[in-house]
C-alpha positions as CSV (number, residue, x, y, z in Angstrom):
1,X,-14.9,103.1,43.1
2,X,-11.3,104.8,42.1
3,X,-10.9,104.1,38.1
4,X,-7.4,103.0,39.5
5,X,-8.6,100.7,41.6
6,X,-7.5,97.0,40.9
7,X,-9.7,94.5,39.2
8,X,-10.5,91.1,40.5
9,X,-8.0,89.1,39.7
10,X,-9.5,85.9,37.9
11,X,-9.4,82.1,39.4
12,X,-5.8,81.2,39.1
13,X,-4.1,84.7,39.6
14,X,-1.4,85.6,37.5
15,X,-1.2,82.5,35.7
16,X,-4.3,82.9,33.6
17,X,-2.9,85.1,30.3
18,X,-4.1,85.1,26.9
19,X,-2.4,84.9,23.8
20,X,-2.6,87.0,20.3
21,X,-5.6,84.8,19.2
22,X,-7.6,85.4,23.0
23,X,-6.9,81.7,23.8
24,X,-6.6,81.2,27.5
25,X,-3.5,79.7,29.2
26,X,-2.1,78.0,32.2
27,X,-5.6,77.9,33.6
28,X,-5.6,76.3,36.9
29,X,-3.1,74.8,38.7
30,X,0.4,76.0,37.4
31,X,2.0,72.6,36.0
32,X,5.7,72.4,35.8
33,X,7.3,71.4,32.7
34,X,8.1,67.8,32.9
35,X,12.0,66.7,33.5
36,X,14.3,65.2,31.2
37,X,13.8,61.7,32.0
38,X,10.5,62.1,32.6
39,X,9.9,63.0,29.3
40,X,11.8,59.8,28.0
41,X,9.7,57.7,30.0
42,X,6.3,59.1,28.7
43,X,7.2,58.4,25.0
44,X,8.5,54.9,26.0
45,X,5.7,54.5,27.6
46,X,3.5,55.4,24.8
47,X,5.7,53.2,22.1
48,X,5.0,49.8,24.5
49,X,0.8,51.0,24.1
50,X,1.4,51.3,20.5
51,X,3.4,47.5,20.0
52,X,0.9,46.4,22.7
53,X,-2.2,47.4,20.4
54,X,-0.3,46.2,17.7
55,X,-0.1,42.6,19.3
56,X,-3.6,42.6,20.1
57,X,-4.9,43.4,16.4
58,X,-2.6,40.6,15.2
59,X,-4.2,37.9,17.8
60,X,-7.5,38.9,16.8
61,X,-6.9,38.1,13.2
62,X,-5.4,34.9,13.7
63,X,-8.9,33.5,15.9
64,X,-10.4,34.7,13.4
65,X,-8.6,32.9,11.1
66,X,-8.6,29.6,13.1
67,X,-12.4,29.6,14.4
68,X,-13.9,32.7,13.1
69,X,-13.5,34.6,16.3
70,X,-15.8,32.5,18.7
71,X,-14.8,31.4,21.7
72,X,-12.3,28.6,22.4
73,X,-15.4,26.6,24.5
74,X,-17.4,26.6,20.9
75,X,-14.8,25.3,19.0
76,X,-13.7,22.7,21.2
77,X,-18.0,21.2,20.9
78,X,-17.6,21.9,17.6
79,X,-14.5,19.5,17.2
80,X,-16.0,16.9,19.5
81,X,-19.4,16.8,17.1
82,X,-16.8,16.0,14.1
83,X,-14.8,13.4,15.7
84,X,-18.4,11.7,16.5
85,X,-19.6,11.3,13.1
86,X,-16.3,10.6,11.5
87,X,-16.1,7.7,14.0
88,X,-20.1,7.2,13.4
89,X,-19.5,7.0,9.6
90,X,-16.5,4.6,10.0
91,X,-17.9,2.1,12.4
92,X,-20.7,2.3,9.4
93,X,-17.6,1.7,6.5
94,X,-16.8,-1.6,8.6
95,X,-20.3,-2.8,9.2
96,X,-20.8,-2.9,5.3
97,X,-19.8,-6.2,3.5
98,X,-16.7,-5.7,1.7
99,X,-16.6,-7.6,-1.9
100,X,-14.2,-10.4,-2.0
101,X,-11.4,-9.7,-3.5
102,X,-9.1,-12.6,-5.6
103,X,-5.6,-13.2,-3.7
104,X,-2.8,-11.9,-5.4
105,X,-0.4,-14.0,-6.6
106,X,2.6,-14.5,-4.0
107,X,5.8,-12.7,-5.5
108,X,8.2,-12.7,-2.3
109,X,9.0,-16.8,-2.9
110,X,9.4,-16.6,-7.0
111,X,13.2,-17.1,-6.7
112,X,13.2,-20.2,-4.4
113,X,15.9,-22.6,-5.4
114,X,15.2,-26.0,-6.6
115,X,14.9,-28.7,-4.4
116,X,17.0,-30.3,-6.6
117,X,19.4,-27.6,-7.3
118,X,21.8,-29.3,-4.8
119,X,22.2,-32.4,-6.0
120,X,22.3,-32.1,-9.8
121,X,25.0,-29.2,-9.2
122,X,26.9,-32.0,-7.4
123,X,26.5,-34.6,-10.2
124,X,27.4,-31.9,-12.9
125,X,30.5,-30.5,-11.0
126,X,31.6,-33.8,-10.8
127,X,32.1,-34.7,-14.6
128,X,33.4,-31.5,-15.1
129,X,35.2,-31.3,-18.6
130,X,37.0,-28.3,-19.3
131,X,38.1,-29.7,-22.7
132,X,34.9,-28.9,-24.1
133,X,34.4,-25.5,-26.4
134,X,31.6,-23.9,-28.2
135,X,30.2,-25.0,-31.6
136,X,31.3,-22.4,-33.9
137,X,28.3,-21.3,-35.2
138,X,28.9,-21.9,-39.0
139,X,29.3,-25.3,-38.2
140,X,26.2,-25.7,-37.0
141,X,24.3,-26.0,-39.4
142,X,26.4,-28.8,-41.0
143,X,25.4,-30.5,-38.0
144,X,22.3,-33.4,-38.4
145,X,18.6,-31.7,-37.5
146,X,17.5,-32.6,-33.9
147,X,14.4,-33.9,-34.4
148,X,11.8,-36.7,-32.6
149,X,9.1,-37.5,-35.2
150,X,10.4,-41.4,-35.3
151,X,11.4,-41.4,-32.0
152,X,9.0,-39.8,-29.6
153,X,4.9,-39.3,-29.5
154,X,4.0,-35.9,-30.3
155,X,0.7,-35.1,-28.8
156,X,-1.2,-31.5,-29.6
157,X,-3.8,-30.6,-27.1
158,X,-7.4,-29.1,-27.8
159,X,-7.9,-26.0,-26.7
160,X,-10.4,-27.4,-24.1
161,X,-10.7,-27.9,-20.0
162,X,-11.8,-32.0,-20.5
163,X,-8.7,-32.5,-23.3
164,X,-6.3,-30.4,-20.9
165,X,-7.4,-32.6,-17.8
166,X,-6.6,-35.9,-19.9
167,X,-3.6,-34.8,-20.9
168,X,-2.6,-34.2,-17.3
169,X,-3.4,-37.6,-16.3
170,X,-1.5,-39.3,-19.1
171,X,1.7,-37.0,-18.6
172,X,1.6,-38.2,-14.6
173,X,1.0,-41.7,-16.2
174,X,4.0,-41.6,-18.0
175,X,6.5,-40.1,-15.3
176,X,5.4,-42.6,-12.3
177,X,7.1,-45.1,-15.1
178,X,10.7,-43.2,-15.4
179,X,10.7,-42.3,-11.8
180,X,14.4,-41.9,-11.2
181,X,16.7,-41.9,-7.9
182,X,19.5,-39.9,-8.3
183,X,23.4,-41.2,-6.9
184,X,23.9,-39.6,-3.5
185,X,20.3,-38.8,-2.5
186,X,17.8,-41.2,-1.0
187,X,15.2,-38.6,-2.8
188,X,13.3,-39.8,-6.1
189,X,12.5,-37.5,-9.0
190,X,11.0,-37.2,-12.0
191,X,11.4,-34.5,-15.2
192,X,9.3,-33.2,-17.3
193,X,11.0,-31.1,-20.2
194,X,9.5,-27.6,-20.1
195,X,8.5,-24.8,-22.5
196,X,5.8,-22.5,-22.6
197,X,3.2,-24.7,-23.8
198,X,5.0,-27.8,-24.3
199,X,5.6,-30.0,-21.9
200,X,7.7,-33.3,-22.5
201,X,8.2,-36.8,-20.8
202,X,10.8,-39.6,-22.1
203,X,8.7,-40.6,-24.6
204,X,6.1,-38.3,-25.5
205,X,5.8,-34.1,-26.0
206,X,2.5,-32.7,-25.2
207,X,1.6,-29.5,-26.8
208,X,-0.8,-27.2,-24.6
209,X,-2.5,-24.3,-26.3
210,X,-3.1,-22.1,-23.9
211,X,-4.1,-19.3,-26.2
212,X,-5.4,-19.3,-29.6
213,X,-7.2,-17.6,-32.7
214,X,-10.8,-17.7,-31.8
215,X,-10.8,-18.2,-28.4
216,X,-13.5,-16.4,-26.1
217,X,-12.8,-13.7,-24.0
218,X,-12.6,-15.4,-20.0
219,X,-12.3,-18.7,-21.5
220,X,-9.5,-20.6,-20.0
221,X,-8.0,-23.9,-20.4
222,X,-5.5,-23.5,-17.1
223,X,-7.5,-26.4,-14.9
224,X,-7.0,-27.3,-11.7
225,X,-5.3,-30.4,-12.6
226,X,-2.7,-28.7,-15.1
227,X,-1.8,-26.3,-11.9
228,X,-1.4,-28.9,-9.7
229,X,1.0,-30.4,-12.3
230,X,2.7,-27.3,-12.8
231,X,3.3,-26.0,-8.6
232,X,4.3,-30.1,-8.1
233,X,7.7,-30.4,-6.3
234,X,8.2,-33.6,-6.8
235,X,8.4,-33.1,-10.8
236,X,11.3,-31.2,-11.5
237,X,10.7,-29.1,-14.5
238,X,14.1,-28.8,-16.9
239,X,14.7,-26.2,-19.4
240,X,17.1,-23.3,-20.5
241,X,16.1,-20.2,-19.1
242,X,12.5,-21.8,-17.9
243,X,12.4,-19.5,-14.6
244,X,11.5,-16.2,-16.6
245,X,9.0,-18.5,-18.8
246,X,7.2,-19.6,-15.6
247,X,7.3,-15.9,-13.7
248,X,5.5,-14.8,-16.8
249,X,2.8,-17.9,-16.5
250,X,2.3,-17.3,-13.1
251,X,1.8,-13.2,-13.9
252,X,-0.7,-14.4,-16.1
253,X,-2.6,-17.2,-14.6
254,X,-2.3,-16.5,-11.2
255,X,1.0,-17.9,-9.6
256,X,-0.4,-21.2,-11.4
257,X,3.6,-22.4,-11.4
258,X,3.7,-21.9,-7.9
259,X,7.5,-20.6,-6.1
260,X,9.2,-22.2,-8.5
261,X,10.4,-24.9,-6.7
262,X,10.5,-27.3,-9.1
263,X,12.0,-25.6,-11.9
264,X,15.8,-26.2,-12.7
265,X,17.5,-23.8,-15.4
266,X,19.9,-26.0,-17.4
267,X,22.0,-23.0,-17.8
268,X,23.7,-23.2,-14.4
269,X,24.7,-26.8,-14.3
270,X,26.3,-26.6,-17.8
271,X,28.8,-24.0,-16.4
272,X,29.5,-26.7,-13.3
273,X,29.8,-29.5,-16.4
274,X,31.7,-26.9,-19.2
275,X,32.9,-24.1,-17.9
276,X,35.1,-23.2,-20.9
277,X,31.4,-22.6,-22.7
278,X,30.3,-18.7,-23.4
279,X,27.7,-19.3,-25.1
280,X,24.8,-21.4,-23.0
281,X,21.7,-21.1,-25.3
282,X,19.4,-24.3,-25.7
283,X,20.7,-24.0,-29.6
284,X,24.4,-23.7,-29.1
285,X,24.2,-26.3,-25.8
286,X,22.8,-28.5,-28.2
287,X,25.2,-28.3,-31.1
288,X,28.5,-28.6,-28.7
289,X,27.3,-31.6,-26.2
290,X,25.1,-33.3,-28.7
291,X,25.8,-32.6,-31.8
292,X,22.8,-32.0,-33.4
293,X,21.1,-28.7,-35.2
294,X,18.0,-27.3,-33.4
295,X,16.5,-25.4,-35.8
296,X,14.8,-22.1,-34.4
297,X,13.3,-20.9,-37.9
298,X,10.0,-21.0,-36.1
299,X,10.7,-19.0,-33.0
300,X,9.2,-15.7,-34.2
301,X,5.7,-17.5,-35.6
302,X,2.2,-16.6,-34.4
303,X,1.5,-19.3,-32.2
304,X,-1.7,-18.1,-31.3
305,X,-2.9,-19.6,-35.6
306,X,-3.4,-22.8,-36.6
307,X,0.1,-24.8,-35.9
308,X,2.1,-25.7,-38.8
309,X,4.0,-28.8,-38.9
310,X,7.0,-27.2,-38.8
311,X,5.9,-25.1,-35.7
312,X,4.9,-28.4,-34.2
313,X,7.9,-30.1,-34.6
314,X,10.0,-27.1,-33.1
315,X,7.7,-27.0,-29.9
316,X,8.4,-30.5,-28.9
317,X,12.3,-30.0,-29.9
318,X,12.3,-28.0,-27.2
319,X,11.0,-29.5,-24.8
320,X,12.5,-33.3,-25.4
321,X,16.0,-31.8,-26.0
322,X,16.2,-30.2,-22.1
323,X,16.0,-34.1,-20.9
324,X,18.9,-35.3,-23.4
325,X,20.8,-32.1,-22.1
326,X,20.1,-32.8,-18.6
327,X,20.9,-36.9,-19.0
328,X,24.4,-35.7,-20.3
329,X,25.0,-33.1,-17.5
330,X,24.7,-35.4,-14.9
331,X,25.6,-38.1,-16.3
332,X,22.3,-40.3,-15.4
């Protein structure tokens, strides 16, 4: 063989060459370089892989989140299996007695009207008198002590259910006597002068302790018959301001008063009878239309101790003077 003879040229001809570091090239098929778009659309297309992967890492972590990556057919068991017991354990809950549970008192009817409202306001309007001012009030105590000692029965109830219950009877002994029809209205009522714990007829005041020093914890003298006497709408309670004074008993003794029916504020029917009056207090009512002191020197006392004489003799003021008030501002 001629040293100039030619070598065999290698698999790929003249493509195959070798750079500085002996690293062969273009081996194989000579591959044109790729065109301008072409290479656009290769790193587009490599950008949507990379957003694609991107998308799929971020689903995977949220099942994972939701259900810890099993599949939705587990999952869906595993929520059926819940819903069972939960309704297991609740037809459970209801098949359990429930403890009874004491009604609460009813608060949507504690503003009825009176069922009298309507006719006294009728009576009053009509002897209106707008002559008539306030007592000033350092003439009143110039004016002659209201007081019923001489006059009335004064009557201070044991602390006890029996005494209470007696009590009860004689009061509705005493108003089936003074049962009154009023002008206008084929109705028949009778009143009962109201305080807190007093309650008074024509001719007798009846003091009810309700509470008192020593009494035991549960012990209660509020008996049936005292609040049937108290709910009754045919005996219209009287008094100045007597509708906050029954909300608070029936807060307290379980809506014993009832829906307050059968309680008439005073305080509305003197404006219909004197409406030049500004001041409409049981004290100052009493001073300008009767004349007479009612001493309040008691009001702030510990009622809950043994009663005074004094403190007794202010309790069934109070009471006795709503029915003088209420003869004069109807005129009955």
């Amino acid at each position: 063989m001629s040293e100039h003879a030619e070598l065999p040229t290698p698999r790929g001809g003249a493509d195959v060459e070798r750079d500085a570091k002996g690293r062969r090239r273009g081996e194989g098929k000579s591959k044109a370089a790729p065109a301008m778009g072409q290479k656009h659309q290769c790193q587009t297309t490599s950008a949507q892989q990379r957003r694609m992967s991107g998308h799929r890492q971020r689903n995977r972590q949220c099942r994972q989140k939701d259900g810890g990556g099993k599949p939705r057919q587990q999952q869906t068991a595993r929520s059926d299996d819940s819903s069972r017991k939960n309704s297991a354990s609740s037809s459970n809950a209801d098949a359990r007695p429930k403890a009874p549970t004491q009604p609460k008192p009813n608060r949507m009817q504690s503003n009825r009207p009176c069922v009298a409202e309507n006719i006294l306001s009728s009576l009053a309007k009509c002897r209106c008198d707008e002559q008539v001012l306030d007592c000033k009030k350092d003439q009143i105590k110039d004016l002659p002590k209201h007081e019923y000692r001489e006059t009335k029965r004064i009557v201070v109830v044991a602390s006890d259910p029996a005494a209470v219950d007696r009590a009860v009877r004689d009061i509705r002994a005493e108003l089936s006597v003074s049962q009154r029809k009023m002008r206008g209205s084929s109705h028949q009522f009778r009143f009962l002068g109201f305080d807190t714990e007093t309650l008074g007829t024509p001719t007798s005041a009846y003091l009810i302790r309700l509470r008192c020093e020593g009494m035991k914890q549960g012990h209660s003298v509020m008996t049936e018959d005292l609040v049937n006497l108290l709910s009754d709408p045919s005996i219209i309670k009287v008094g100045v301001g007597i509708r906050s004074d029954a909300t608070e008993l029936n807060r307290v003794y379980n809506n014993c008063c009832g829906d307050l029916c059968s309680y008439q504020d005073l305080m509305p029917l003197s404006k219909l009878r004197y409406p030049k009056l500004t001041r409409r207090g049981l004290r100052n009512l009493t001073a300008t239309v009767l004349r007479r002191n009612l001493p309040k020197s008691c009001q702030m006392s510990n009622w809950e101790r043994q009663l005074s004489e004094s403190m007794i003799t202010y309790a069934a003021a109070d009471a006795l003077v709503s029915l003088d008030l209420l003869n004069d501002l109807i005129g009955e």
